[in-house]
C-alpha positions in Angstrom: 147.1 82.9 114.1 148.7 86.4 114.7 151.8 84.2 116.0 152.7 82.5 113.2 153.9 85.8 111.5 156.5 86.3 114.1 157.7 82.5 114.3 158.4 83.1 110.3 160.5 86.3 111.2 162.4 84.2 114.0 163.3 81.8 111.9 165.1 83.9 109.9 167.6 85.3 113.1 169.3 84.2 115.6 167.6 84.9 119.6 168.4 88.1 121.0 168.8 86.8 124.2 167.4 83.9 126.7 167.7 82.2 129.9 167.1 78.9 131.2 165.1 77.1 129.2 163.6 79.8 126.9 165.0 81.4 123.7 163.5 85.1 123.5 163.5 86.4 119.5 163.0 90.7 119.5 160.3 91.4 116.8 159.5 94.9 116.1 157.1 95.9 119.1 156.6 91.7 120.6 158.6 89.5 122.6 158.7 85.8 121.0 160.1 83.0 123.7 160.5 80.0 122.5 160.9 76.9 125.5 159.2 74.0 127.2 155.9 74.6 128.6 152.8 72.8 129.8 149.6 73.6 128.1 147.6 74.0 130.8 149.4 76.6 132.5 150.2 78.7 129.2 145.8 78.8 128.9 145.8 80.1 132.3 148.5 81.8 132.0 146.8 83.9 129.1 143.7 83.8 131.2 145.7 85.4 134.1 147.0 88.4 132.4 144.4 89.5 130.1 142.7 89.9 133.6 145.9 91.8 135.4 146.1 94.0 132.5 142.4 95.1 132.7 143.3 95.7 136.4 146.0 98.2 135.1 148.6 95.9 136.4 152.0 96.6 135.2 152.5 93.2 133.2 153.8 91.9 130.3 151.0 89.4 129.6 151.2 86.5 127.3 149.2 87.2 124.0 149.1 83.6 121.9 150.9 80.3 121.9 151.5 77.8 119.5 153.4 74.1 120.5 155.7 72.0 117.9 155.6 68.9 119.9 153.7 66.1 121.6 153.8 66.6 125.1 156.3 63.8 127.3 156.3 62.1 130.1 156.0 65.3 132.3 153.7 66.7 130.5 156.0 69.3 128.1 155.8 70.5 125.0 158.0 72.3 123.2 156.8 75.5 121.7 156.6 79.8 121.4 154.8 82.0 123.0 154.1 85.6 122.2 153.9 88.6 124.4 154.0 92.0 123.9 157.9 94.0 123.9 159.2 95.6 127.6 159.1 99.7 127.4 162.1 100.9 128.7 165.2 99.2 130.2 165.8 96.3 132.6 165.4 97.4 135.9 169.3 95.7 136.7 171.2 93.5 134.6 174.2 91.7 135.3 176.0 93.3 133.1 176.1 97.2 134.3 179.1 98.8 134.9 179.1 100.6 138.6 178.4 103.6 137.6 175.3 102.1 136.0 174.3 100.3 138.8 174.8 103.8 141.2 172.6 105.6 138.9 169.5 103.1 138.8 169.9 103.1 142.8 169.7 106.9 142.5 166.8 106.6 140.5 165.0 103.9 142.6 165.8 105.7 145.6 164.0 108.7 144.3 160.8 107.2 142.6 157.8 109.1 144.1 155.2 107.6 147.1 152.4 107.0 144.0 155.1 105.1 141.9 156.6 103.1 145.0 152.8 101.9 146.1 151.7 101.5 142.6 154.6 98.9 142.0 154.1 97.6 145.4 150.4 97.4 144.3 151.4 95.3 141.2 153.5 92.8 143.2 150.9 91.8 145.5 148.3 91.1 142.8 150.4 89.1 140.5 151.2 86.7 143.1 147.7 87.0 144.9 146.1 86.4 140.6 148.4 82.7 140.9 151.7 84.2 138.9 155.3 83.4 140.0 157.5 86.6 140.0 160.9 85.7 140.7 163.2 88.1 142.9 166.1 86.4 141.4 165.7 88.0 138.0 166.6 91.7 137.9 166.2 91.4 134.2 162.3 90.1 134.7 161.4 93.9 135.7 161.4 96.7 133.3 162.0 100.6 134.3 160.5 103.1 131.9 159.5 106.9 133.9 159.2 105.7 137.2 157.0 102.7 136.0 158.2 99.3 136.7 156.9 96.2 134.9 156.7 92.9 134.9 157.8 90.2 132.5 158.3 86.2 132.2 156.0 85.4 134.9 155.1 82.0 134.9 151.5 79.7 136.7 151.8 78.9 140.0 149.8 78.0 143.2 152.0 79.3 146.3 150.6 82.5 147.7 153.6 84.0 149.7 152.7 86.4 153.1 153.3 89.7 152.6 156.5 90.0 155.0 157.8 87.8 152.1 156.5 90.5 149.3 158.1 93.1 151.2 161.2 90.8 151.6 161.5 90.1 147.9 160.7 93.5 146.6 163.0 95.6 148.5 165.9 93.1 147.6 164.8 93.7 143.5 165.1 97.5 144.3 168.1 97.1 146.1 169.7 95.4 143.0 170.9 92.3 145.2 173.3 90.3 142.4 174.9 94.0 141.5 175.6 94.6 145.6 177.8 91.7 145.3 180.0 93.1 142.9 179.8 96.9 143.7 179.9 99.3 146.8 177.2 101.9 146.6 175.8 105.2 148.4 174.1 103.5 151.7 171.6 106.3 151.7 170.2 105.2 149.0 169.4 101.7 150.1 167.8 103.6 153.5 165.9 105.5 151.3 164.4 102.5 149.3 164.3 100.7 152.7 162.3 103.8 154.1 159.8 103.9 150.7 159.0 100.2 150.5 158.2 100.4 154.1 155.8 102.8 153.8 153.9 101.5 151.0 154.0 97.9 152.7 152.3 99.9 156.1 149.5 100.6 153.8 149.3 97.3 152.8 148.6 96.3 156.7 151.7 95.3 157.4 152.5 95.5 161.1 155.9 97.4 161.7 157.0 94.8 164.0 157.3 92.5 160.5 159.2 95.2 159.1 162.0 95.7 161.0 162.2 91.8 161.7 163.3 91.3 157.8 164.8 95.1 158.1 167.4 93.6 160.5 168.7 91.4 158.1 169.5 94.3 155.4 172.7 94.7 157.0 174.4 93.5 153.7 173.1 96.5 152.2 173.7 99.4 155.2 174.9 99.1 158.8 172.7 98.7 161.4 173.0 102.2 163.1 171.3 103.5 159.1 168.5 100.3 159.6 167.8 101.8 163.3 167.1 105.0 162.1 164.7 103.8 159.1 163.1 102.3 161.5 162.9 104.5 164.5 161.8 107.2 161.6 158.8 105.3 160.3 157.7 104.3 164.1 157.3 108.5 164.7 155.5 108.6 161.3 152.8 105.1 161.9 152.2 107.0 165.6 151.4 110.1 164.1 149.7 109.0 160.6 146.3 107.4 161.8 145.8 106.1 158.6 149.0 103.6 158.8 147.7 102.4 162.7 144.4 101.7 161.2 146.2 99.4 158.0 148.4 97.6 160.3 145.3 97.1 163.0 142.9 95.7 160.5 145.9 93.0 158.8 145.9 91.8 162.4 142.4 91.7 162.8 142.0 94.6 165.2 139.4 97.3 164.6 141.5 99.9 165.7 138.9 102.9 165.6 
């Protein structure tokens, strides 16, 4: 197995890094994690990506697996699994300084409309394929030239609505732990708030859903700066034909 070459090379060092119950070991161009998994889920799991990566999907997909243990009573085992290394830099990380964290806003503020739907795109089949991507993580998405991918996504059988995509994607663009500790340029959260908007409206989703989870961004900007996202994107969906047509059809309207 092509694993057991890198479980000989981990052996020999210490993790790089890890979080909850996984150890991650950094070996030239592949990720090896090392935690409790169930079986199962690390076949599908395989299954899953090899068929998001063929989509052009933005993943990090899991490449082998090998277990050290008998399963328990739950079901675990103890064991590695392999995936290709992240391109790039973590998206956030607790760990930026503020300037840090103001320049990656910049730089997510300013991704283009292809780069914004394509990672928009990416979210919404992950979850729709039956993988977990958790908002929680800044350090689960990796930027590298305007491409953001995915990493550490894990089986499972909740399909969110796609006011919650929206919800949980703009709050990983927004950097949402890092807001907490640092104050940052509130035109560039209305910009991401304006660009996420706009790729969801493709998507179908109605504006009306939009500003309902917009209004609760005040953490991020005041409320006049939300208003005028919003009143800014209702000029654009009644010009842009295109976006009446998306939102008409998610609500089951012919619209033409």
């Amino acid at each position: 197995m092509f694993i057991n070459y890198f479980i000989k090379k981990a052996e020999q060092n210490t993790s790089d890094k890890g979080g909850g119950n996984k150890k991650c070991f950094l070996v030239d161009d592949y990720a090896l994690l090392y935690g409790s998994y169930k079986e199962e889920e690390l076949k599908k799991q395989i299954q899953i990506g090899k068929s998001l990566e063929q989509q052009d999907v933005n993943i990090l997909p899991t490449l082998e697996y090998k277990t050290d243990t008998e399963p328990n009573v739950l079901g675990y085992v103890k064991g590695y699994s392999l995936q290709r290394r992240a391109q790039g830099e973590e998206l956030y990380n607790s760990k930026m300084s503020e300037d840090e964290y103001k320049k990656r806003l910049s730089t997510v503020a300013n991704m283009s409309t292809q780069q914004m739907d394509k990672f928009a795109s990416d979210w919404i089949a992950i979850s729709e394929a039956g993988l977990m991507i958790d908002p929680s993580k800044c350090e689960n998405f990796f930027y590298s030239d305007g491409k953001i991918s995915f990493i550490d996504l894990n089986v499972w059988n909740n399909r969110p609505s796609l006011d919650e995509h929206f919800l949980n994607m703009s709050q990983v663009l927004f950097g949402l732990g890092l807001k907490s500790k640092y104050k940052a340029d509130e035109n560039d959260f209305a910009k991401i708030l304006t660009n996420v908007s706009r790729s969801f409206l493709k998507k179908g989703l109605p504006l009306e859903d939009i500003q309902k989870v917009s209004s609760k961004y005040t953490y991020f900007m005041s409320e006049g700066t939300i208003n005028s996202v919003m009143n800014t994107l209702s000029k654009e969906t009644s010009k842009d034909t295109s976006l009446t047509y998306a939102m008409a059809q998610k609500s089951g309207i012919s619209g033409r």
